[in-house]
C-alpha positions as CSV (number, residue, x, y, z in Angstrom):
1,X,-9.5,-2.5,9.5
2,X,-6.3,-0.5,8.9
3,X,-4.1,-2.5,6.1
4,X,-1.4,-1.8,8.0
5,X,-2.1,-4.1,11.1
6,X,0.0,-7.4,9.7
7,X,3.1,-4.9,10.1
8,X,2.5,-2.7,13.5
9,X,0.6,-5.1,15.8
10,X,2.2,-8.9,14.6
11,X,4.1,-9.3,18.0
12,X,1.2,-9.1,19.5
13,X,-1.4,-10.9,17.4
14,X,-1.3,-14.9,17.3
15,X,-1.1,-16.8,14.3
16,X,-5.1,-17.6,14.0
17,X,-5.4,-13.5,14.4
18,X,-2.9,-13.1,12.1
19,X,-4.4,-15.3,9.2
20,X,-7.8,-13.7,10.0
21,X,-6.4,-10.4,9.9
22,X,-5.4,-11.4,6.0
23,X,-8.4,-12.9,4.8
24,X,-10.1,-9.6,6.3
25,X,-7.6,-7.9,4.0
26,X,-8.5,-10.4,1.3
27,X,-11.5,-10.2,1.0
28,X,-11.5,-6.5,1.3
29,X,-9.2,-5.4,-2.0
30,X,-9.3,-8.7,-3.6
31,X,-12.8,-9.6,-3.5
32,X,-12.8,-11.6,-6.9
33,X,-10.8,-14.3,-5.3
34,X,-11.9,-17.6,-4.2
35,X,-10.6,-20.0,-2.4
36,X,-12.5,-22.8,-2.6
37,X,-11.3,-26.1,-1.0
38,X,-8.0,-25.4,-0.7
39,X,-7.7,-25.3,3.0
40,X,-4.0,-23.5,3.2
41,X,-6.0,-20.1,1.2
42,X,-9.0,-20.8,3.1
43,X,-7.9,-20.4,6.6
44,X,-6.1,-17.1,5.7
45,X,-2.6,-18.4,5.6
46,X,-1.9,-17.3,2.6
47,X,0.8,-14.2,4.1
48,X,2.9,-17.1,4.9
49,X,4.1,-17.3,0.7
50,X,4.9,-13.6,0.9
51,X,8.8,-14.4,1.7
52,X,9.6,-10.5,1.6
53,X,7.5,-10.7,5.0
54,X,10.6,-12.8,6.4
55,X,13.4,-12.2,4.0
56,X,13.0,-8.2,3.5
57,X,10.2,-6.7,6.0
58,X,10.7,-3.5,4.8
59,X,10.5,-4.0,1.2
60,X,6.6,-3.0,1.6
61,X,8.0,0.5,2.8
62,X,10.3,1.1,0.2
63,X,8.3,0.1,-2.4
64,X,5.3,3.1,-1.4
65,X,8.4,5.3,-1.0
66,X,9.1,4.5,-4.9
67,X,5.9,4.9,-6.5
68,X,4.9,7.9,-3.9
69,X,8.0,9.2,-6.1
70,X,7.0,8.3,-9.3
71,X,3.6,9.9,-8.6
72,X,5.1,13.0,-7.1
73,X,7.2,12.7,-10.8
74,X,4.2,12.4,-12.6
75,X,2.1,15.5,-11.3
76,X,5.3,17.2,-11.9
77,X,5.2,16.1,-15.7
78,X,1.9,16.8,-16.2
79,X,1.6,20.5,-14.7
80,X,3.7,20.5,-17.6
81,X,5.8,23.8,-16.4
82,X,9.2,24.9,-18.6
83,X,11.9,23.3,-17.7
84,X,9.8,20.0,-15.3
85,X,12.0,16.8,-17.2
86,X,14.7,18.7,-16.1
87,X,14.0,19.1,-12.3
88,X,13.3,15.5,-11.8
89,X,15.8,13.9,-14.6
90,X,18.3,14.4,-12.0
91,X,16.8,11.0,-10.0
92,X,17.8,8.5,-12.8
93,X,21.6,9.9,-12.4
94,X,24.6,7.6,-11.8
95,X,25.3,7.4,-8.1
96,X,22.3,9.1,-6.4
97,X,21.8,5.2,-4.9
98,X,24.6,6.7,-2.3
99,X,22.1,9.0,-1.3
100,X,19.4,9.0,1.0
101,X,16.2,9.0,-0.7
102,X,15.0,11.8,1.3
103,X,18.3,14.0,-0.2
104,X,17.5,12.9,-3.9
105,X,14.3,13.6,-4.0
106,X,14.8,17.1,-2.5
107,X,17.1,17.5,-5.2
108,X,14.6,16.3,-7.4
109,X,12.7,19.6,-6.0
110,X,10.0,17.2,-5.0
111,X,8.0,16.8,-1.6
112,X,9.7,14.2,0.8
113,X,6.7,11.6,1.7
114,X,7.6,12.1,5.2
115,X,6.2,15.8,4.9
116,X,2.3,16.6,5.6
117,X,-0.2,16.0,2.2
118,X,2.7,14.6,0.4
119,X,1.2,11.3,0.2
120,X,-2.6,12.4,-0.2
121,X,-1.3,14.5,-3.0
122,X,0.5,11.9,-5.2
123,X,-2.5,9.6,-4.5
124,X,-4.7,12.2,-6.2
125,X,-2.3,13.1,-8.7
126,X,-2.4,9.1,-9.3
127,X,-6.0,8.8,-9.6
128,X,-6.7,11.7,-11.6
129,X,-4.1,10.3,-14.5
130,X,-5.8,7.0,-14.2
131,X,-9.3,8.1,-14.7
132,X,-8.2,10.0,-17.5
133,X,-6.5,7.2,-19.1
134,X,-8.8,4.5,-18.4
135,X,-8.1,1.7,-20.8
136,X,-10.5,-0.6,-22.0
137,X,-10.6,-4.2,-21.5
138,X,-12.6,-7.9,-21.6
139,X,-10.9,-8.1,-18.3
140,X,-12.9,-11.0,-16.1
141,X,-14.6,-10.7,-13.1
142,X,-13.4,-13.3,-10.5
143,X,-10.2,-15.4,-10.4
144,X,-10.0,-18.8,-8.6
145,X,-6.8,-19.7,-6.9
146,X,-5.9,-23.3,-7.6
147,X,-2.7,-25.2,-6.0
148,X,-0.6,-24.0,-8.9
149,X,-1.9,-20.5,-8.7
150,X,-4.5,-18.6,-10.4
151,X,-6.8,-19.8,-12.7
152,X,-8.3,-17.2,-14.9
């Protein structure tokens, strides 16, 4: 199932398809989660407490915009060429926010996520600085969500 679906096909899905769309996408990158009895979680309705689905719809978009960036910074960073902090130092500027994000990070000399690979290449540029700086942890398997949240 594409984890885009809840945002491209929601006119068109009714509410039990859209809760079973989410638990699909539960259960799929967030498989250490339980539900248990609580019947709200259990039937998939849990999208509904996601007010940036109603407030802000396109806060999901702009957030992959920002940390395609700050991947796109990082590869740049690490190639470690003369001269890198410079190129991208210009994004943290007063008053690039008048800017379209496409213009700055041009400026930036970066790749605009819109362009072919740019995305595939800060993913990998992302996973190859996290398995490099795995950290270690006693981090525990499986969560339960209760009515006041998660319970670790």
């Amino acid at each position: 199932m594409n984890s885009n679906i809840l945002y491209t096909a929601i006119r068109e899905m009714t509410p039990q398809q859209r809760n079973e769309a989410w638990m699909t996408l539960e259960q799929k990158y967030r498989p250490y989660l339980t539900f248990g009895d609580l019947p709200f979680y259990g039937r998939g309705a849990g999208w509904q407490r996601q007010m940036h689905i109603y407030l802000n719809p396109l806060l999901l978009y702009r957030l992959l915009l920002g940390a395609n960036g700050g991947a796109a910074v990082l590869g740049v960073i690490s190639e470690g060429s003369p001269g890198c902090l410079e190129t991208v130092s210009c994004i943290g500027q007063p008053g690039w926010n008048r800017y379209l994000f496409v213009d700055v990070v041009k400026a930036a000399g970066l790749k605009s996520p819109f362009e072919d690979g740019c995305v595939k290449e800060a993913a990998e540029v992302s996973k190859e600085w996290c398995l490099a700086h795995q950290l270690k942890s006693n981090r525990m398997d499986s969560f339960t969500v209760t009515p006041y949240g998660r319970a670790f």
